[in-house]
N, C-alpha and C positions, 0 to 999 in steps of 0.2 A: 764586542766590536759593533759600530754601527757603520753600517755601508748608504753609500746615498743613493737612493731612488732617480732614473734619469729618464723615468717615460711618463712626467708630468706637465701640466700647459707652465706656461713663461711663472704665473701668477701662484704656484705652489711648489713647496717644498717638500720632498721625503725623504723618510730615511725609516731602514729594519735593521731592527737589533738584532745580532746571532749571537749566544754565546754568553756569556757574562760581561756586562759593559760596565767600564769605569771612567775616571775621569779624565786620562786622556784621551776615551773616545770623543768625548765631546771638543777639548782644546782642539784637538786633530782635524773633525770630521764636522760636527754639528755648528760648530759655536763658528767658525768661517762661514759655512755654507747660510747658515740667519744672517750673518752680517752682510755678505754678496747679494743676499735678496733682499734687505733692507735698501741697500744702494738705486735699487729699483721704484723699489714698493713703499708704499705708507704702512701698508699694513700684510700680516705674514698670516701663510694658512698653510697648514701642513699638514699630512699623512705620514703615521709615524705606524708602522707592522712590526708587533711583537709577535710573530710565528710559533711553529713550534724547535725552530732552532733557540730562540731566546730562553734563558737560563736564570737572568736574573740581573740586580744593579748591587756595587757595588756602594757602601756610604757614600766612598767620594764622588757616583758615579749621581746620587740625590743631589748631593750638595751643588755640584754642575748644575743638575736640573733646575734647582730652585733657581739659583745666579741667574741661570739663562731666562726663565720666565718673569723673574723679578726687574733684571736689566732693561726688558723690553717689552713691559707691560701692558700699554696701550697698543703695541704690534700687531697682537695675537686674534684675527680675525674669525679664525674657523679652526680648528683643530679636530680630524680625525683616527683615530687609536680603532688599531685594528688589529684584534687576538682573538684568541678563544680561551687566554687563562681569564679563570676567574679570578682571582687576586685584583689582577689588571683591573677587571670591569668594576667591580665595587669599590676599589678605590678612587676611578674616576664618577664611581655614583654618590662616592661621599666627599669627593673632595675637589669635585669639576665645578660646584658652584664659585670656588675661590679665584676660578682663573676664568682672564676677560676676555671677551669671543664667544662665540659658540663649540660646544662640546660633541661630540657623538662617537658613540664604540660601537664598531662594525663584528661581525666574526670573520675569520681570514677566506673563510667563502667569499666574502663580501667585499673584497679587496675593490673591483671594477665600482663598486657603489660608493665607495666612499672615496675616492679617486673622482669619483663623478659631482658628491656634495662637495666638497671640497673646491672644486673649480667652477663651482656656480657661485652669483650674488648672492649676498647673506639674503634673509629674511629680514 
C-alpha cells in the first residue's frame, strides 16, 4: 500500500509504502497525486519513505514505477528515498544516475532532513 504523506510545503510530494505495493497502489494513490501536483508545478520533488513496514514491490508494482518516471521525465526535480533497506540504497547507487533531478537516500532517522532537501532550491 502507499499512503500519502500530508505534512509537506505546497512544492513536494510524499508518499510511504507499508506492506507489499502493487500496481494499483500507484493507479490509486501515487499516479493522481503527481498529476494534482503537476497542475501546479513545472516541476515535481518528492519524498518517498520505505520504512520498516515496507515489504517489498510487486512486478506490476516496477512496471507502474517505470510508467510513472518515464511519463514525466523532465518533472522530477529532487527526489528523496528514505529507508534503511539496503536493497533500496544500492539500487538507487546503481541506478539513480538514470533518473533526471537530483537523487539522495536518507536513513529513516533522517526523515526531518530530507523533508528539508527536498523543499529547498536545487543546486
Amino acid at each position: 500500500m502507499i499512503k500519502l504523506m500530508d505534512d509537506l510545503p505546497d512544492n513536494v510530494i510524499g508518499f510511504e509504502a507499508v506492506g507489499e505495493v502493487d500496481a494499483s497502489d500507484y493507479r490509486s494513490t501515487l499516479d493522481p497525486a503527481v498529476d494534482v501536483a503537476l497542475e501546479g508545478n513545472d516541476k515535481l520533488r518528492l519524498v518517498y519513505l520505505l520504512g520498516d513496514q515496507f515489504d517489498g514491490y510487486t512486478g506490476g508494482a516496477m512496471w507502474e514505477d517505470t510508467k510513472l518516471g518515464i511519463g514525466h521525465w523532465g518533472a522530477w526535480e529532487k527526489i528523496a528515498v528514505v529507508t534503511d533497506k539496503g536493497w533500496v540504497d544500492d539500487a538507487m547507487k546503481f541506478m539513480g544516475w538514470m533518473v533526471p533531478g537530483e537523487i539522495r537516500v536518507y536513513p529513516t532517522a533522517d526523515i526531518v532532513a530530507a523533508k528539508e532537501w527536498a523543499s529547498e532550491e536545487p543546486t
